[in-house]
MARZA-905375 format. One record per residue (C-alpha): z, y, x. Coordinates in nm, 2 decimals. Layout:
<pt><w>Z</w><v>Y</v><u>X</u></pt>
...
***
This chain:
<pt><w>0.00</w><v>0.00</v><u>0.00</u></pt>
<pt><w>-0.08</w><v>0.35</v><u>0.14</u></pt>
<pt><w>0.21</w><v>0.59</v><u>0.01</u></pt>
<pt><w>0.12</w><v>0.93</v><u>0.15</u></pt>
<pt><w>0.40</w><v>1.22</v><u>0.10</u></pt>
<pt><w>0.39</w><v>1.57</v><u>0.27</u></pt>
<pt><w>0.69</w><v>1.59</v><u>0.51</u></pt>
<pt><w>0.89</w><v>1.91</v><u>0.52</u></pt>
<pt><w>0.88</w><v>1.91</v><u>0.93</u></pt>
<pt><w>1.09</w><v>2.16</v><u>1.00</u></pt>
<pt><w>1.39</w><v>1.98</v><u>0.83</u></pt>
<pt><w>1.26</w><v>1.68</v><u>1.00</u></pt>
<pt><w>1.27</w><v>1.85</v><u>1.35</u></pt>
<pt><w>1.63</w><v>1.99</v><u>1.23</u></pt>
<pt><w>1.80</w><v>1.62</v><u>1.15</u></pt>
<pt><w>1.61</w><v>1.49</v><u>1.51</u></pt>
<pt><w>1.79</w><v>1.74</v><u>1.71</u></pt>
<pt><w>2.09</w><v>1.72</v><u>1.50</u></pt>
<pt><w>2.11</w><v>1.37</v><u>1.61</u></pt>
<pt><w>2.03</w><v>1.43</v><u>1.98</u></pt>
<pt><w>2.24</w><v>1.75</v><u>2.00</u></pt>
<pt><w>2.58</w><v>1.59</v><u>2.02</u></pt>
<pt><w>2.45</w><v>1.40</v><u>2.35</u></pt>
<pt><w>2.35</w><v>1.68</v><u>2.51</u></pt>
<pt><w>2.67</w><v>1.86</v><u>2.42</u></pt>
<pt><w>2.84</w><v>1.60</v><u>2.64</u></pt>
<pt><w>2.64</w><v>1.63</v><u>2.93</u></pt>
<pt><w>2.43</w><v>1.35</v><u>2.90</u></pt>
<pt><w>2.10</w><v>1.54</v><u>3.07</u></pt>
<pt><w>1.86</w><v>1.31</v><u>2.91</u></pt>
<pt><w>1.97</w><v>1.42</v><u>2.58</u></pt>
<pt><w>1.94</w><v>1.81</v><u>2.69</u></pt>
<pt><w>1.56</w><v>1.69</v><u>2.77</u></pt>
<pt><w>1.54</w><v>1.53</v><u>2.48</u></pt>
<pt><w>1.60</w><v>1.82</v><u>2.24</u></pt>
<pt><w>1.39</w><v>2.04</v><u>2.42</u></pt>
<pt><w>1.10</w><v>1.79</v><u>2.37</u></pt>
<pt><w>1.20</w><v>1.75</v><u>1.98</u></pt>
<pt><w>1.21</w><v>2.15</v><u>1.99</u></pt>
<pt><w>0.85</w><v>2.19</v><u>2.13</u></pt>
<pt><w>0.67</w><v>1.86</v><u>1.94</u></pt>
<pt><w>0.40</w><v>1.82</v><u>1.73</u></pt>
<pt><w>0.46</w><v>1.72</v><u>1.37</u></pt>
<pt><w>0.25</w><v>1.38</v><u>1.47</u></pt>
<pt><w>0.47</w><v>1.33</v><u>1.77</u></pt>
<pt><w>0.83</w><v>1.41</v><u>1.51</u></pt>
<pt><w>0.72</w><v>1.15</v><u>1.29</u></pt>
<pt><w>0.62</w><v>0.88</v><u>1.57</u></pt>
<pt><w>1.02</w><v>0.95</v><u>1.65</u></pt>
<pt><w>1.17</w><v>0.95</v><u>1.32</u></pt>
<pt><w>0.98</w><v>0.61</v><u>1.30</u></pt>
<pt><w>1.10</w><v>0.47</v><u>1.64</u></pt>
<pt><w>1.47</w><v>0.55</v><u>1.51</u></pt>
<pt><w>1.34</w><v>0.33</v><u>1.18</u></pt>
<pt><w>1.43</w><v>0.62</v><u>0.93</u></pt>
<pt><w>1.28</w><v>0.68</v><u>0.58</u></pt>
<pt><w>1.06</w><v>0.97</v><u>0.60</u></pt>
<pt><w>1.06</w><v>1.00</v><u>0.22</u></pt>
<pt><w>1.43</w><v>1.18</v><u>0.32</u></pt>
<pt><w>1.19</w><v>1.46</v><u>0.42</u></pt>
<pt><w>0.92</w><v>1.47</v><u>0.12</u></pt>
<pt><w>0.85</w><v>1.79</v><u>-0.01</u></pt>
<pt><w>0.93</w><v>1.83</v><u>-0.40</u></pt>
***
């Protein structure tokens, strides 16, 4: 089945970093690169990551 929903990215990039954040915070410095990554990428790219952490992009529909 092809289910096809608009993602609000910005939220999406929001709950990423939110995640990663808390790493960096405690000075783990592959978790400071990783939210500058998450900060600068492509909505393609924050999908393929939401995907690799196996979350339910319908969290992010818009509507």
């Amino acid at each position: 089945m092809d289910e096809r929903i608009t993602i609000d990215v910005e939220r999406l990039r929001d709950a990423l970093v939110n995640e990663t954040g808390p790493a960096a915070f405690a000075g783990s410095p592959w978790a400071i690169v990783d939210v500058a990554a998450l900060e600068d990428a492509s909505p393609l790219d924050l999908i393929r990551e939401a995907e690799r952490r196996r979350w339910d992009l319908r969290r992010f529909a818009v509507g």
